[in-house]
N, C-alpha and C positions, 0 to 999 in steps of 0.2 A: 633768320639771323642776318645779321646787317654784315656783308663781303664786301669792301673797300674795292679789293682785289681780284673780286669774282666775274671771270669773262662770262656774259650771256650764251645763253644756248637757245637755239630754237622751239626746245621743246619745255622753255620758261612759261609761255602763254600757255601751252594745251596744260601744264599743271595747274597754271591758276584756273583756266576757264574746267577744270574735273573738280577742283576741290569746292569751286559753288555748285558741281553740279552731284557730286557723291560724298558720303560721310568720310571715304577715306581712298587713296588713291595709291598703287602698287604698282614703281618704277622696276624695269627689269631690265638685265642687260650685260652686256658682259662684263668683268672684273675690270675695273680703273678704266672705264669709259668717263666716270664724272657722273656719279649716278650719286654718291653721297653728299658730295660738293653741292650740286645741284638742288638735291632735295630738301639740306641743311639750310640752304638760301631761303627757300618758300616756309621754313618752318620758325615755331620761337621756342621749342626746347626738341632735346634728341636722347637717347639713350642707343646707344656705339654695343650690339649684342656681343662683337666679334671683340673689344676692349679687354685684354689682358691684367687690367691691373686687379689687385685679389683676388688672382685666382681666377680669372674670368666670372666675377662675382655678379655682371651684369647678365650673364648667363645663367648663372644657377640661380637666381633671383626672378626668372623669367619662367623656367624650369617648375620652378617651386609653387611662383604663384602670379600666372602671367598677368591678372588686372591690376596688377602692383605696379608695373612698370608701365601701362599705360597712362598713369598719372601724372599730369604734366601740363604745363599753358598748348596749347591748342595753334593752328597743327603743331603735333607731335609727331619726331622722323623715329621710327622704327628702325634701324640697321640694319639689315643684312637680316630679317625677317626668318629665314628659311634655317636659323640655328637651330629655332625653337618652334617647329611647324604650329603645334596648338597655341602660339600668338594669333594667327589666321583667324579662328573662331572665336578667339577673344576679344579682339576686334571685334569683328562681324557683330558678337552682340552688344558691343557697346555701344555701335552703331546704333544697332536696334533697340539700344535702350533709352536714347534722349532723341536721336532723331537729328540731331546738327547736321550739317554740311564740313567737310573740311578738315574735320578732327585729327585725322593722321595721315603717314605718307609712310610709305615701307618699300624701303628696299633690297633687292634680290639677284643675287647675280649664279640661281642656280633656282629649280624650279624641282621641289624633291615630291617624293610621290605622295599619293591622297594616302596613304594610311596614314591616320589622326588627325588629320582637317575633314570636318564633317561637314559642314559646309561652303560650294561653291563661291560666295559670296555673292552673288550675282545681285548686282541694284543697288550693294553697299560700298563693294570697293573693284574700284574701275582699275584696269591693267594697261600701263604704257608703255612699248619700250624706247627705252633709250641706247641709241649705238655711239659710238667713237666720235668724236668731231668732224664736220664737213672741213672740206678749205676755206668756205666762208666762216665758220665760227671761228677758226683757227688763224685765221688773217691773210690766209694764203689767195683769197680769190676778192678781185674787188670788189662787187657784187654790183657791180653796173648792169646787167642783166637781170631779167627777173623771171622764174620758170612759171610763174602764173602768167605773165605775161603774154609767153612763149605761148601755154598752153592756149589763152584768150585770140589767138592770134595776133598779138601787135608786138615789135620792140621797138629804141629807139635806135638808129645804125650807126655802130661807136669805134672810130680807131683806138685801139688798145694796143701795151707795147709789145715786144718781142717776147715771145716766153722759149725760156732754154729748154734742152729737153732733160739737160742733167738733172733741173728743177723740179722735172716732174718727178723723176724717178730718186730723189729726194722726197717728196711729198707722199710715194707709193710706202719706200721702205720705213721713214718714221712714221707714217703712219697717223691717224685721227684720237691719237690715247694724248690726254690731255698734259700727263706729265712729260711727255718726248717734244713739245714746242721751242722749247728755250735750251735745250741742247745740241751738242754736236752732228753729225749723221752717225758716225761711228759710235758716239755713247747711245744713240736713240735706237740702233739698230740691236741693243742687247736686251730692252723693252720685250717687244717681241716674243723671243729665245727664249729669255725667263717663264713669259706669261705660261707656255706652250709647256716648259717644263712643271709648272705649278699645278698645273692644269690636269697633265697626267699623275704625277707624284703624291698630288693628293685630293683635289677637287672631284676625281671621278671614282676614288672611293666615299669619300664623305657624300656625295650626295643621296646612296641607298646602301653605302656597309657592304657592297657585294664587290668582291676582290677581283679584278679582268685581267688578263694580258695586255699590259704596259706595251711591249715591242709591236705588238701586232695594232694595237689602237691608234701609236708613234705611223706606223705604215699606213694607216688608213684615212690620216691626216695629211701625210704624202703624196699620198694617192689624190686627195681632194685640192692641194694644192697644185698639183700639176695638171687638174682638171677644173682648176678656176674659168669661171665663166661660163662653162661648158653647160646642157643636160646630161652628163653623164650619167648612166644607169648605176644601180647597186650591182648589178651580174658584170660591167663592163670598171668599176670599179675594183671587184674583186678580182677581175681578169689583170686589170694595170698592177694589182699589189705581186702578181705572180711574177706577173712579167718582166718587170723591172726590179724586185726587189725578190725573188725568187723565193717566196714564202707563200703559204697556202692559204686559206679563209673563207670559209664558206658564205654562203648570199644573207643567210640567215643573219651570222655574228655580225657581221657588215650593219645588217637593217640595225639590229641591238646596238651596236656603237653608233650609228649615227643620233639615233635616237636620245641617247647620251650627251652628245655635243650638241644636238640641239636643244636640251633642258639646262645644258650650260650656256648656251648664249655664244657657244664659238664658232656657230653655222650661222646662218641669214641668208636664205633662199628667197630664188625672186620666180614669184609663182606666175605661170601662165597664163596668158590674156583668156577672160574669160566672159568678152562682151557680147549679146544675143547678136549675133551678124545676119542671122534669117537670111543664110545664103548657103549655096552648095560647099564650101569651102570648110576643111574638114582643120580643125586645131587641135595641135599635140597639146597633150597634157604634161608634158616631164617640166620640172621644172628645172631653173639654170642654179646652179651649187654655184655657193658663196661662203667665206670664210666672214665672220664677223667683221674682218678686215684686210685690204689687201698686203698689207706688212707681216701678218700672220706665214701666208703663203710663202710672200719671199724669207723668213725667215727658215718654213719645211724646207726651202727648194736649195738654202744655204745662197743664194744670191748674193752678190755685190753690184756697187751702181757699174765696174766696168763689165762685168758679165751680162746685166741687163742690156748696155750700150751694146754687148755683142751679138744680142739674142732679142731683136726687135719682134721677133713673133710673141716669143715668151712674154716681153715688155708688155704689150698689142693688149693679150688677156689681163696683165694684172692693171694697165692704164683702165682697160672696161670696168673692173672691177670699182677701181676708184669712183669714175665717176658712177655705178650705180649704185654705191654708197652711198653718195652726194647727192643726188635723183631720190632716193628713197627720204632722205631727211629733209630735205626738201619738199617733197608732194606732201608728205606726212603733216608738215606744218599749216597747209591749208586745206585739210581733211583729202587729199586726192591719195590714189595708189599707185607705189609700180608694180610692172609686169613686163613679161617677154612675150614676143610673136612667132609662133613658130607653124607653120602649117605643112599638113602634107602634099604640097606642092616645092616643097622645097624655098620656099620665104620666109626672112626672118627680118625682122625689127631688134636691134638689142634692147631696146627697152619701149615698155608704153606707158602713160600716163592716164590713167582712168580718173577724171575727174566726178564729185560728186554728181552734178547733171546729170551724169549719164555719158557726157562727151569723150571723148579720150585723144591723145596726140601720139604720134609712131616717132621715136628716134632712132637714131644713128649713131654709134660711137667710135671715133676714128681718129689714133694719134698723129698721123700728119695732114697737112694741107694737101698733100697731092691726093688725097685718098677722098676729098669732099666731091668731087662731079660723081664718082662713082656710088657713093652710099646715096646722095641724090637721088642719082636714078632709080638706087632699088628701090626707097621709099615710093617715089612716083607712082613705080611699078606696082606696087603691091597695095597703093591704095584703089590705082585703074581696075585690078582686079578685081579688089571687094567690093567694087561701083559695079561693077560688070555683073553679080552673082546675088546682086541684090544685099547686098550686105550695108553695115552702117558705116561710113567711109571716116579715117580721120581729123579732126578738125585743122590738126597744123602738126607741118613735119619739120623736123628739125637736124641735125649734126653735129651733135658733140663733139667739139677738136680739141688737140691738144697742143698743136704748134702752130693755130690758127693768131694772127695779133689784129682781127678785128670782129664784129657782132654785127650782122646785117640780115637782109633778106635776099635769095637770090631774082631773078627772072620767073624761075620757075614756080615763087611761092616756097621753097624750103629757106628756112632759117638756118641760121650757122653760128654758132656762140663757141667762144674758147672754154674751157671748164675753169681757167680762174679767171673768170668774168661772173660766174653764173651763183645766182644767191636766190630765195627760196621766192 
C-alpha cells in the first residue's frame, strides 16, 4: 500500500528480496517496533486479526474458516498471525497449493506454542525479525559511516560535530519504538512503562492461558535490567532477585520465564562468537542479556536523564546496549551477524561481526573519548593472541564512541566512529 508518510526501514529490501524468494514471509518482533506499518507498506490488501470492530469479527471469521481470509490481492498482510495459530497451516498449504512466490506476510509479535500448527513451514514461509529503530532509521545518526565498510576495511576520515552526552541518553530512554520520535523526552519515556505493564498484564497470559506470578516475572525483568549488557547466568540472576529485591525464585522458574520473554520478543540476546579459531584458546559460551531495547531497562531501573548523568557506569551498559542494537540491525541488513567475545583468558570484545565470508571484525564500545587508546589496545591485544595460537585473526578492529566528533583510522590500524555517524 502506497505510505506518503512512511519512514524506510532497513529491513525494507530483505522483505522484498524473501517475498521473490518464498510464497510467504513471517515478520516477528516486539509490540510497536513497526512491524505492521512496515509489512502493510510491501502489501496490497491486509486483514487487522487483532481489529475490534464487530465484535472482533475479523477474528472469529478466521477462527471459523481461516482460507476465508486469506482471500485477497496478493501479498496479503496477515496481522498479528498468532490470534489464530491454525492460520500457519493454512498458509503453508495455500502455498503449497499454487506455488507463487510472495503471496502473504504475517505478523507476530508473540511466538505461541506448536499445539495446532502442524506444520513447520520450512521452504514456505521464511522468519524475519524485526527490532525497534536504529538511530539511523530514526534520523538520529548521519550515517556518514558505513559498518560494511568498517567491516571491508576501509572508511573515509570525516570531522563530525560535537555530540552532547544529554543527547545520548535522550536517544537511550526514548528509545527505537517508532511512535516516541516526534515527542517530548518526558511523554516518550512513558512508552516504555506502558509497554512493560502490557506485557505482564496480559501478553504473558495470552500467549499459552497459563496464569504466572505477575510480581516475581516484574523482578525478573529487573533483575535483567540491571544486568544489561552483561553474561549474567540464570543461578546469578536468581541470586540478584534475592538480593536486592529480597524475594526467592528458583533456577528453574527463572529459565521458564525467561523463555517467555523470549517467545515475546522482549529479550534479544547477543550470542557468542563462534568462529573455528583452530587455536588453543578456549571461548565461553554464555551469552550477553539484552532487553529488546535499551529504554525498556531504563524504564525497570526507574531512571531519569539526571540520574543517568549521575551514574555513568550504569549510563556505560545501557549506551552498550544501544549501540548493539544498532550493530545488530545493521549487520543484519547485509546478511552479516553480531556476537560477543569472551574467552577464558579473560578477553573480551563487546561486540563481533561475523560476516558471510567467513571474515569477522572485533569491536569496542566506549562512551567517552578518553576511553579510546584503552579499548585500542585491548583489541590489538587480543587479536596478537589469536595470531599467536594459531587461530583466524580479525579483519578490522574498530571503537564505537559516543562523545567522539570525528570517524577515522588510528596508527595503529583501529577505526574509531561515533555511533551517530554510523549507518548499516
Amino acid at each position: 500500500m502506497e505510505r506518503k508518510d512512511y519512514r524506510p526501514r532497513l529491513i525494507d529490501n530483505i522483505i522484498d528480496s524473501y517475498l521473490k524468494a518464498f510464497g510467504a514471509v513471517c515478520v516477528e518482533g516486539p509490540k510497536w517496533c513497526g512491524k505492521t506499518w512496515t509489512s502493510s507498506y510491501h502489501c496490497q490488501s491486509e486483514i487487522v486479526l487483532g481489529n475490534p470492530d464487530g465484535n472482533f469479527q475479523n477474528r472469529q471469521l478466521a477462527q471459523m474458516s481461516p482460507s476465508l481470509v486469506l482471500e485477497g490481492e496478493t501479498p496479503r498482510l496477515i496481522d498479528e498471525w498468532q490470534e489464530v495459530p491454525q492460520l500457519w497451516d493454512a498458509v503453508r498449504y495455500k502455498v503449497d497449493q499454487n506455488g507463487n512466490k510472495g503471496q502473504f506476510i504475517l505478523t507476530g509479535s508473540a511466538t505461541p506454542n506448536h499445539k495446532g500448527i502442524l506444520h513447520s513451514g520450512a521452504g514456505r514461509i521464511a522468519k524475519l525479525r524485526m527490532r525497534p529503530m536504529s538511530l539511523f532509521e530514526s534520523g538520529n545518526s548521519s550515517g556518514d559511516i558505513s559498518l560494511r565498510d568498517i567491516c571491508e576495511g576501509r572508511i573515509e576520515p570525516k570531522m563530525l560535530g560535537e555530540v552532547d552526552l544529554r543527547k545520548l541518553i535522550d536517544f537511550i530512554i526514548r528509545g527505537g519504538w517508532p511512535a516516541n520520535q516526534e515527542t517530548t523526552l518526558k511523554q516518550a519515556a512513558y512508552l516504555p512503562i506502558q509497554y512493560i505493564q502490557a506485557v505482564l498484564d496480559d501478553d504473558v497470559y495470552r500467549i499459552d492461558n497459563v496464569k504466572r506470578d505477575k510480581h516475581k516475572m516484574e523482578l525478573l525483568l529487573r533483575s535483567l535490567a540491571r544486568n544489561e549488557a552483561t553474561t549474567v547466568t540464570n543461578k546469578k540472576l536468581k541470586n540478584d532477585i534475592k538480593e536486592i529485591d529480597n524475594e526467592d525464585i528458583d533456577v528453574e522458574t527463572v529459565a521458564a520465564y525467561l523463555d517467555v520473554f523470549q517467545r515475546l520478543f522482549l529479550t534479544d540476546n547477543q550470542k557468542p562468537f563462534e568462529a573455528k579459531l583452530r587455536s588453543s584458546i578456549r571461548i565461553k559460551q554464555a551469552e550477553k542479556r539484552h532487553l529488546s531495547d535499551p529504554s525498556l531497562a531504563v524504564a525497570l531501573l526507574n531512571a531519569t536523564p539526571e540520574m543517568l548523568l549521575n551514574d555513568l557506569n550504569t549510563l556505560e551498559f545501557l549506551f552498550e546496549a544501544l549501540c548493539e542494537r544498532d550493530l545488530k540491525i545493521y549487520a543484519e541488513s547485509f546478511d552479516a551477524e553480531l556476537y560477543h567475545y569472551q574467552d577464558y583468558n579473560n578477553n573480551e570484545m563487546d561486540a563481533v561481526i561475523a560476516m558471510p565470508d567467513g571474515k569477522w571484525c572485533g569491536f569496542e564500545i566506549k562512551l567517552g573519548a578518553n576511553q579510546i587508546d584503552m579499548a585500542a589496545e585491548n583489541l590489538i591485544k587480543i587479536k596478537n593472541e589469536i595470531k599467536a595460537n594459531g587461530g583466524i585473526a580479525p579483519d578490522s578492529l574498530c571503537v564505537i564512541c559516543g562523545l567522539s566528533n570525528a570517524a577515522y583510522q588510528r596508527p595503529d590500524g583501529v577505526f574509531v566512529v561515533p555511533i551517530t555517524a554510523l549507518r548499516n
